[in-house]
Backbone as a chain_set.jsonl record, in Angstrom:
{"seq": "XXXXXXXXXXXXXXXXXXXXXXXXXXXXXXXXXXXXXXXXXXXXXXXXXXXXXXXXXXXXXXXXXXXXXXXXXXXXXXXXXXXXXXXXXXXXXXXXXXXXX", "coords": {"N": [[13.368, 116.118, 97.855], [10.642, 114.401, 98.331], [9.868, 111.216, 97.708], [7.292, 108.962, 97.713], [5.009, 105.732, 97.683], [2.646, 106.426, 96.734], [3.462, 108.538, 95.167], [5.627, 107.014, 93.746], [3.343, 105.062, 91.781], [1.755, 106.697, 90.874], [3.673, 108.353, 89.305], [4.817, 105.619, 87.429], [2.396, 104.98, 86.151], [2.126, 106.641, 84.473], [4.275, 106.972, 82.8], [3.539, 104.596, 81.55], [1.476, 105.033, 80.322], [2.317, 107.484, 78.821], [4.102, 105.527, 76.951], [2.101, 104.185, 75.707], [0.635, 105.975, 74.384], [2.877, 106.873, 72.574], [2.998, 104.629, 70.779], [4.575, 102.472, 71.564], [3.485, 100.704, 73.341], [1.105, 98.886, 73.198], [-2.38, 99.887, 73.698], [-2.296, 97.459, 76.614], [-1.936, 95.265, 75.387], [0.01, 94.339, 75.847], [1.087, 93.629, 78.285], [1.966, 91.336, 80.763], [-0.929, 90.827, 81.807], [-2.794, 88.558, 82.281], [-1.588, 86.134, 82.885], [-1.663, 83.77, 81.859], [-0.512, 83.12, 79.675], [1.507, 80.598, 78.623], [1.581, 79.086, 80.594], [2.707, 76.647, 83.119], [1.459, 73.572, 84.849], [2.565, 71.571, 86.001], [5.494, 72.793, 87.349], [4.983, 74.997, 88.019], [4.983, 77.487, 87.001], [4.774, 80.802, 84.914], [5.579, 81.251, 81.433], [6.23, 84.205, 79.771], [5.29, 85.482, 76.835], [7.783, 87.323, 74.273], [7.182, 90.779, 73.673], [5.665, 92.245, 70.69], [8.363, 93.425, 67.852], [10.212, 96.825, 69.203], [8.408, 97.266, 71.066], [7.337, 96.944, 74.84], [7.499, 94.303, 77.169], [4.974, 94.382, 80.216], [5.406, 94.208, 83.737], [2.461, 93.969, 85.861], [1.481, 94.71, 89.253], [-1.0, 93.641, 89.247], [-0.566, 91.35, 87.314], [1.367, 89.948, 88.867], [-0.41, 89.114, 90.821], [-2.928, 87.843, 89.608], [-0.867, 85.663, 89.067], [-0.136, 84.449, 91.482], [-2.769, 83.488, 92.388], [-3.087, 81.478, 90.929], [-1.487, 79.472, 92.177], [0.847, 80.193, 91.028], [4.765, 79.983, 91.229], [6.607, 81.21, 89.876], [7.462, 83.713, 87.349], [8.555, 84.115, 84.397], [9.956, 86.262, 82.08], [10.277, 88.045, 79.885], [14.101, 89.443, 79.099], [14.066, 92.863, 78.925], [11.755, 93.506, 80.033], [9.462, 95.745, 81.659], [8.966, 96.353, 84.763], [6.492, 97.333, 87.379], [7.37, 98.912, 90.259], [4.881, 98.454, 92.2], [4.715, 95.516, 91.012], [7.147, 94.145, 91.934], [6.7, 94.756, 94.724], [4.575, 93.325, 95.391], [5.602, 90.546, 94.354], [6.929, 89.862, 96.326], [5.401, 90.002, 98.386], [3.906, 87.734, 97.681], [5.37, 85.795, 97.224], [6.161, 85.122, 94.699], [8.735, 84.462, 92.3], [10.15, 86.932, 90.021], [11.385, 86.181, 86.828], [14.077, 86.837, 84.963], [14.723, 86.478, 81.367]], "CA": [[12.058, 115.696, 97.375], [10.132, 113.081, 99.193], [8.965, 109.779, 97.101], [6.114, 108.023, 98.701], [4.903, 104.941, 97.383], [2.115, 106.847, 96.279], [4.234, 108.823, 93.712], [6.08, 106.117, 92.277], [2.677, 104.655, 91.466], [1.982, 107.881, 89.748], [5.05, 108.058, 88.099], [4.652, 104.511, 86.511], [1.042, 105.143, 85.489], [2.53, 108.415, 83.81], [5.178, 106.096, 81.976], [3.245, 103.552, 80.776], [0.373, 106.127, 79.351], [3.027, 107.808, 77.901], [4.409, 104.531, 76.555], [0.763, 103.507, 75.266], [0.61, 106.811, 73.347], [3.621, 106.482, 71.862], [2.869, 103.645, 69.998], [5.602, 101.869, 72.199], [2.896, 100.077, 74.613], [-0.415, 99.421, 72.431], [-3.261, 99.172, 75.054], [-2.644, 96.263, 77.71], [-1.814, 93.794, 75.24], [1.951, 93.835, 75.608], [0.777, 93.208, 79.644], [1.392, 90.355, 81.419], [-1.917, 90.88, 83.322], [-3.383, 87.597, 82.267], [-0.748, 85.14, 84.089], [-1.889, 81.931, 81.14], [-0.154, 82.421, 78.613], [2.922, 79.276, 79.251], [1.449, 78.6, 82.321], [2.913, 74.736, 82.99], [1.183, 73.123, 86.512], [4.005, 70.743, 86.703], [6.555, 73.755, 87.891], [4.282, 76.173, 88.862], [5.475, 78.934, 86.443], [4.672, 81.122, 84.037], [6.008, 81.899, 80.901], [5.27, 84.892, 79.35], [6.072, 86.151, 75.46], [8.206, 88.816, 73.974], [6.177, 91.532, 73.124], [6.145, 92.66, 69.255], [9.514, 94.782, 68.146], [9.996, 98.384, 69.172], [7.309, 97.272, 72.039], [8.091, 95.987, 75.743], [6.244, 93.435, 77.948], [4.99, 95.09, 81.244], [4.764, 93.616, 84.465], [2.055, 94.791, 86.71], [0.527, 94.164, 90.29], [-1.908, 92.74, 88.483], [0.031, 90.38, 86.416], [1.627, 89.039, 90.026], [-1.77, 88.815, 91.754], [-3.133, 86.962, 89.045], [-0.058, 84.602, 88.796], [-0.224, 83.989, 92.815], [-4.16, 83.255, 92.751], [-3.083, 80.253, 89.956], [-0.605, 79.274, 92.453], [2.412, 80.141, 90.049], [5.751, 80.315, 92.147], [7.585, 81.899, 89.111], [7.302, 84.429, 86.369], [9.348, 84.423, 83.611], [9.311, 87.347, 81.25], [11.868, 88.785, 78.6], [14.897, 90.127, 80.271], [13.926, 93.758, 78.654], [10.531, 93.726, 80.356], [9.347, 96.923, 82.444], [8.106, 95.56, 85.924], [6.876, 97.775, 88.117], [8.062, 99.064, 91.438], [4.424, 97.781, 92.677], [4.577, 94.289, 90.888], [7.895, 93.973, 92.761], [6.351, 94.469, 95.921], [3.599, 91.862, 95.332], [6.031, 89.42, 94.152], [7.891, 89.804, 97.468], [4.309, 89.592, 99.546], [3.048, 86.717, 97.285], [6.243, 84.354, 96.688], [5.731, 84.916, 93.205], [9.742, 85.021, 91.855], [10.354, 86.973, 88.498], [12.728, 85.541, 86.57], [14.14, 87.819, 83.736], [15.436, 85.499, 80.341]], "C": [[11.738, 114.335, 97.969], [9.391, 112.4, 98.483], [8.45, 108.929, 97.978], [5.916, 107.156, 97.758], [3.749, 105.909, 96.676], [2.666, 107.945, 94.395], [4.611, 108.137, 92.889], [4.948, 105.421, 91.866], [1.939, 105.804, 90.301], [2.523, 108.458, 88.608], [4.852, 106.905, 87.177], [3.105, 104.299, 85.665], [1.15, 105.754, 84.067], [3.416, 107.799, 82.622], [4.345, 105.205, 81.121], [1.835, 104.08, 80.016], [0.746, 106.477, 78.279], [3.686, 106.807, 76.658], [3.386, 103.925, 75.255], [0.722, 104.584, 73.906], [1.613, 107.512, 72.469], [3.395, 105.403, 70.709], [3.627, 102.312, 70.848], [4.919, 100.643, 73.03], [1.88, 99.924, 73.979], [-1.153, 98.692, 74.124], [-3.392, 98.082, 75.274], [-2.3, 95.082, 76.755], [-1.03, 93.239, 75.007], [1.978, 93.818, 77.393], [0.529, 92.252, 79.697], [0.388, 89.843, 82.484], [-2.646, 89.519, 83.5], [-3.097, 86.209, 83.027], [-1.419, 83.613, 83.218], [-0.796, 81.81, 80.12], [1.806, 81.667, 79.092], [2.593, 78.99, 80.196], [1.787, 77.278, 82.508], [2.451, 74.744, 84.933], [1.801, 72.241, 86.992], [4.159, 71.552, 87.812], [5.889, 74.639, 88.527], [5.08, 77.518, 88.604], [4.945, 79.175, 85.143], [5.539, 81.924, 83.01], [5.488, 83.071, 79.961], [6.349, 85.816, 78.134], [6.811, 86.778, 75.137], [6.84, 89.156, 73.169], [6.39, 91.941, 71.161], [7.743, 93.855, 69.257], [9.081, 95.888, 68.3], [8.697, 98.471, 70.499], [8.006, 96.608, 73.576], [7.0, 95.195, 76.534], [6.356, 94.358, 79.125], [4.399, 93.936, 82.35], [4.218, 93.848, 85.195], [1.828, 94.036, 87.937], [0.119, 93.354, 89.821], [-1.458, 91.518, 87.928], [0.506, 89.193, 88.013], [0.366, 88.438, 90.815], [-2.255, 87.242, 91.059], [-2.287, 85.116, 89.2], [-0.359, 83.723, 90.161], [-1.673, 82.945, 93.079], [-3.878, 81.294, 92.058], [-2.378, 79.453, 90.469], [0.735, 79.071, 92.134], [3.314, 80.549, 91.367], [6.673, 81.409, 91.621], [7.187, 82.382, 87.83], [7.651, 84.614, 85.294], [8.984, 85.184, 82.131], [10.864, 87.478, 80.348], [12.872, 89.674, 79.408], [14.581, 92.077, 79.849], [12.596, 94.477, 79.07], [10.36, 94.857, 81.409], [8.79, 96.124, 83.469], [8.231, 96.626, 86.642], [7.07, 97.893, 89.448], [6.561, 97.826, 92.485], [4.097, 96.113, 92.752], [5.979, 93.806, 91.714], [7.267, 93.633, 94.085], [5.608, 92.977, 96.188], [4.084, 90.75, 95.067], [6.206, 88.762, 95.377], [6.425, 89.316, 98.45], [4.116, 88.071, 99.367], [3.792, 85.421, 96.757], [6.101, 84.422, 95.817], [7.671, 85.423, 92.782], [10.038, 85.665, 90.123], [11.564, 86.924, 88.194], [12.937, 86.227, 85.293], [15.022, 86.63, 83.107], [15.442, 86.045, 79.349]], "O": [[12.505, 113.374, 98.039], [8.207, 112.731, 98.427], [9.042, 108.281, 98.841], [6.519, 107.451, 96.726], [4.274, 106.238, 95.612], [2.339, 107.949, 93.208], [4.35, 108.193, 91.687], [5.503, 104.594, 91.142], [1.704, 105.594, 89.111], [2.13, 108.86, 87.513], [4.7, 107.24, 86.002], [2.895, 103.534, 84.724], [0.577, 105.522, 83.002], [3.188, 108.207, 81.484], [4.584, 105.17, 79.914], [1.275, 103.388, 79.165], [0.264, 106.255, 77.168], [3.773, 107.261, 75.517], [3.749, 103.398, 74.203], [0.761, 104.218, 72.732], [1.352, 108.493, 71.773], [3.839, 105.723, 69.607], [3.153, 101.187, 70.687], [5.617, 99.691, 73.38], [1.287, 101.003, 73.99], [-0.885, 97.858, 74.988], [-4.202, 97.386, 74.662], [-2.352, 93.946, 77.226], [-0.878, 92.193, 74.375], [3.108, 94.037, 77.828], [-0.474, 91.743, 79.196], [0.486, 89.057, 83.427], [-3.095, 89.224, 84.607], [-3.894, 85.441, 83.566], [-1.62, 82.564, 83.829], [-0.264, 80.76, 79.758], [2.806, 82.147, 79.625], [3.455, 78.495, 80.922], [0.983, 76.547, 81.931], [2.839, 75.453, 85.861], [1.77, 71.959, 88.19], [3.54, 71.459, 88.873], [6.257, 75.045, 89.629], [5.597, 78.312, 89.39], [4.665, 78.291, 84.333], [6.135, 82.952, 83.332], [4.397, 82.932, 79.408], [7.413, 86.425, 78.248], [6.863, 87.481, 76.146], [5.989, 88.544, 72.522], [7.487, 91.777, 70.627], [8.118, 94.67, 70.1], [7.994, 96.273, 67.869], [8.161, 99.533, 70.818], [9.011, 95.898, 73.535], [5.8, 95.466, 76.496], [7.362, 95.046, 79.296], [3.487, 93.126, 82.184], [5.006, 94.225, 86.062], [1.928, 92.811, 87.877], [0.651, 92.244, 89.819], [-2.17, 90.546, 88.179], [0.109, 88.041, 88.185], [0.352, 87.321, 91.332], [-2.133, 86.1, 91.502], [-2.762, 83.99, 89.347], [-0.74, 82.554, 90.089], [-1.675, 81.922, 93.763], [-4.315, 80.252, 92.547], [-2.2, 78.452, 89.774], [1.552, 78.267, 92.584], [2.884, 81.208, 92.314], [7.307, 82.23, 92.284], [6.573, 81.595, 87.11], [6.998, 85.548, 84.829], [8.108, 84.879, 81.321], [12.021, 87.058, 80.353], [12.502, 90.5, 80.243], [15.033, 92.729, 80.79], [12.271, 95.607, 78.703], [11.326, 94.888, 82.171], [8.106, 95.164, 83.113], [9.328, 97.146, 86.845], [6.933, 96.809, 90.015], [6.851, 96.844, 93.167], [3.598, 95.474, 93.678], [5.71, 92.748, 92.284], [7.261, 92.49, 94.541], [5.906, 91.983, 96.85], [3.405, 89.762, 95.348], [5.876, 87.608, 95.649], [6.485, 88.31, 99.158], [4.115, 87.252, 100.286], [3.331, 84.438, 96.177], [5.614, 83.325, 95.544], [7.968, 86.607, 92.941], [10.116, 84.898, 89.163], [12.56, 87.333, 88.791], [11.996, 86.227, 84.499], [15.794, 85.934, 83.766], [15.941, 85.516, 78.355]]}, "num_chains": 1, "name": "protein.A"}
C-alpha cells in the first residue's frame, strides 16, 4: 500500500473528526491554532496549555504557520500532544522547533 502525503493528511483529518466526535477533541479549542497563548518576545516561544482531562492538545500546520508569522522559534506543548505529520513538516520548513514538556 502506497502512503502519499496526501493520505496521511486524510488520515489525520479522519482522526481528529473522529476525536472531535468523541467528545475527546471538542471543536478546535483544544488546538494550538492560535500561536498567543504564552507567547514571551524575549525568547521567541510559545507556550501552549494542557488541554482539559480525557482531552489532548493538537498541533496543526496551522498552529506552526501562525507561530512562524509571530516570529516564534519554539513551540512548547504538553508532552501528550497529537502533532501532525503536516505540522511537522512546517516546523522543519519554518524553523519553528516543537518542544514536547
Amino acid at each position: 500500500m502506497d502512503i502519499n502525503e496526501a493520505a496521511i493528511e486524510k488520515i489525520v483529518r479522519v482522526v481528529i473528526e473522529t476525536l472531535q466526535n468523541s467528545g475527546m477533541l471538542k471543536d478546535g479549542s483544544e488546538t494550538a491554532g492560535s500561536c498567543a497563548a504564552g507567547t514571551n518576545t524575549k525568547t521567541n516561544e510559545t507556550r501552549v496549555t494542557s488541554a482539559p482531562k480525557g482531552r489532548k492538545t493538537v498541533v496543526t500546520e496551522e498552529t506552526i504557520r501562525n507561530c512562524a508569522k509571530k516570529n516564534q522559534v519554539r513551540i512548547v506543548v504538553p508532552k501528550d500532544s497529537v502533532i501532525t505529520p503536516s505540522a511537522r513538516d512546517a516546523a522543519k520548513d519554518k524553523g519553528v522547533e516543537i518542544i514536547l514538556e
